[in-house]
N, C-alpha and C positions, 0 to 999 in steps of 0.2 A: 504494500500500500504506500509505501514511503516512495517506491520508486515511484509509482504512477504522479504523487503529489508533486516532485520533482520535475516530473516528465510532463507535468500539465502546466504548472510552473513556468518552465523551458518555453511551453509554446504560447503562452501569454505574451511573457518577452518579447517573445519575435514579433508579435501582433502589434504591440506597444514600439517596437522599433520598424515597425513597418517593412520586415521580412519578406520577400517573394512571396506570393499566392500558396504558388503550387508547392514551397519548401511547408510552408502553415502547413497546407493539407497532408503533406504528407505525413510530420508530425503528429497528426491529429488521427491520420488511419494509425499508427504508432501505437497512439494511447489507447482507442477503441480498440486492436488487437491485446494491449494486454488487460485491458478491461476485462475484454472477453477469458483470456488467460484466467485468471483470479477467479470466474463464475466458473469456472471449468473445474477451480479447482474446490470452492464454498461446494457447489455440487455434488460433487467426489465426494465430497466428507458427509453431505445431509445424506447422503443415498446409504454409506457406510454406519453412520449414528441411528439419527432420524426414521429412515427411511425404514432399516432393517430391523431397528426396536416396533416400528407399527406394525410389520409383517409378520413378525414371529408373534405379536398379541394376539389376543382373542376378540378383539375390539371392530367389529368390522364396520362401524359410521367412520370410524379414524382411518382404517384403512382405504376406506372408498373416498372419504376427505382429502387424504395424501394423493391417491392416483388422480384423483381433480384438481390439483393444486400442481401436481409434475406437467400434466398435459397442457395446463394453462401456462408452467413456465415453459414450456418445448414448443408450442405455437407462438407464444410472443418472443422468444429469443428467434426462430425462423424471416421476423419481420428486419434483423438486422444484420 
């Protein structure tokens, strides 16, 4: 997270010194890749934690909650 701050930081700068267009942009696919990195990783872990403490329950509103809850993140991450 620190990087990302750093890195988003970086690309203010450039904004504020009036930086090439297309050098902003690219910094900026930069950040939204490792944006996306980091949710890859929160992910990883809720699927590991989360995810697999509701599957093994016997709780199946929670379980059917969670699979609504994955799908709605899988279809709005698809939008970017």
């Amino acid at each position: 997270m620190n990087y990302l701050r750093g890195h988003l930081e970086g690309v203010r700068a450039m904004v504020e010194k009036d930086v090439y267009c297309i050098e902003v942009i690219k910094q900026n696919i930069a950040v939204m890749a490792a944006i996306k990195k980091v949710n890859d990783m929160i992910l990883e872990n809720h699927f590991n934690t989360c995810v697999t403490a509701v599957i093994k329950g016997n709780d199946e509103k929670a379980r059917k909650k969670m699979i609504k809850e994955l799908l709605t993140i899988f279809k709005t991450s698809h939008n970017f």
